[in-house]
C-alpha positions, 0 to 999 in steps of 0.5 A, a space after each residue: 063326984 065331989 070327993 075326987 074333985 077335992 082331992 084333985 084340988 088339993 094336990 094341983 097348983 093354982 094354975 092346975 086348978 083353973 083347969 080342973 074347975 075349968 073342965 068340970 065347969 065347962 060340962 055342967 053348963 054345956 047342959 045349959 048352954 050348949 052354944 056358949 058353954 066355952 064363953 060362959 065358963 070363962 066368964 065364971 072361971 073368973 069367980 074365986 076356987 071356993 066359989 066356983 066350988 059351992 056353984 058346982 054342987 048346987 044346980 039351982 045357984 049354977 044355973 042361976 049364975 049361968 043365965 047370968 052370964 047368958 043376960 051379960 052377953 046377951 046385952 053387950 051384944 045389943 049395945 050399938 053406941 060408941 058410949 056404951 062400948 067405951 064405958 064397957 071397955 073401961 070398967 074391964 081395964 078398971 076390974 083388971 087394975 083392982 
């Protein structure tokens, strides 16, 4: 359980523990979203370690974050007009800047 995630933790590099999140991650929200499950874990391997910690021990908080995620990418998806594309784009580059 959470105990040996913690201790994985502990002992792996920054990098090392995007991964294992990563993987832990990416089997509770298959549960959910079995489609997307490999974007939507992306998206929230943005989240901060502690974070993604917490949404990992609480089904209600994960699968809240999950939909979402779902909502996001449900609605970039729906945006047809090169205005919308564009201010999307620079919010991203804004976000990646900060």
């Amino acid at each position: 359980g959470s105990e040996v995630l913690h201790s994985m933790l502990a002992n792996a590099t920054p990098e090392q523990q995007k991964e294992i999140l990563g993987e832990h991650l990416y089997m509770l929200v298959q549960k959910l979203k079995p489609n997307l499950a490999a974007k939507i874990t992306g998206m929230l391997l943005e989240m901060d370690n502690a974070e993604l910690l917490v949404l990992m021990e609480s089904p209600e908080s994960l699968s809240a974050k999950v939909e979402e995620a779902f909502q996001v990418l449900k609605n970039s998806k729906t945006k047809v007009s090169g205005q919308d594309v564009l201010h999307s784009n620079f919010l991203s580059a804004e976000v990646a800047v900060n």
